[in-house]
N, C-alpha and C positions, 0 to 999 in steps of 0.2 A: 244842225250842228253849229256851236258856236265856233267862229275862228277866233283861236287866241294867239295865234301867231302874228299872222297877218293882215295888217288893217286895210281899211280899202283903201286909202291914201296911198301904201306900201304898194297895195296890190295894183294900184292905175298907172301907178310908175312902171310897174314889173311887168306888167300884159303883153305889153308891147312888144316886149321886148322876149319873149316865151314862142316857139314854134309850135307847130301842132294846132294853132287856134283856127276858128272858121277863117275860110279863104286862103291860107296858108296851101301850098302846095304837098301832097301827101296826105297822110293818115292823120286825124286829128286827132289830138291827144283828148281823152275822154271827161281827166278834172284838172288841170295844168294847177292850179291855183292846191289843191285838194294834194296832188304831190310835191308840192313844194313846203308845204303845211306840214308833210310829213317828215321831208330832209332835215327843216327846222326842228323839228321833234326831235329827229335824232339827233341832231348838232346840240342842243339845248340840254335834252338827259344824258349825252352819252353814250346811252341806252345802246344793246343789243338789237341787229336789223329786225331777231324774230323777234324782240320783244317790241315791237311795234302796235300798236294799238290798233284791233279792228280797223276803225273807223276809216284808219287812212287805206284802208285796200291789203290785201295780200303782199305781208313782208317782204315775200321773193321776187315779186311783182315789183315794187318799188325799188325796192335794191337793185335790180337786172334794169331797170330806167335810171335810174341814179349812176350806174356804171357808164352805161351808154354814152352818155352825160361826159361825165369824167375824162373820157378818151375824145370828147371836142373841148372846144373853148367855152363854152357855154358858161360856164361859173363864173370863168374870168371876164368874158362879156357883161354878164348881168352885174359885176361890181363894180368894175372901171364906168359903164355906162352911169351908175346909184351914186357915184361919184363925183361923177364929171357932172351930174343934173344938182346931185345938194351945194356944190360950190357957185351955183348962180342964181 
């Protein structure tokens, strides 16, 4: 699958900074990179959650992580962090 979202420049910055990866305490999230591909999707079209494209996993699936999400800081972590790295 091609990523048009996210390049791997984007993505070496962002890794890190994602839960769920090897070594991480708890469940590992299965494609961290693969759902975030998909948020941008929807951020990008707009688009309806079901109208989610295959590729990126089961609409309800994504949405119900996405929510998850939402109710920490995680967003606002990964932007302040994208932030605070492009101004140096």
């Amino acid at each position: 699958m091609d990523r048009v979202l996210l390049t791997n420049e984007m993505w070496a910055q962002i890794e890190p900074l994602c839960c769920g990866k090897p070594g991480d305490a708890g469940q590992t999230g299965r494609d961290t990179r693969l759902f975030l591909e998909a948020v941008l999707w929807i951020a990008r079209t707009r688009a309806r959650w079901c109208d989610l494209p295959s590729r990126y996993g089961l609409w309800n699936s994504v949405f119900k992580q996405f929510r998850r999400l939402v109710k920490t800081v995680f967003w606002q972590y990964i932007q302040c962090t994208l932030r605070l790295r492009s101004r140096s």
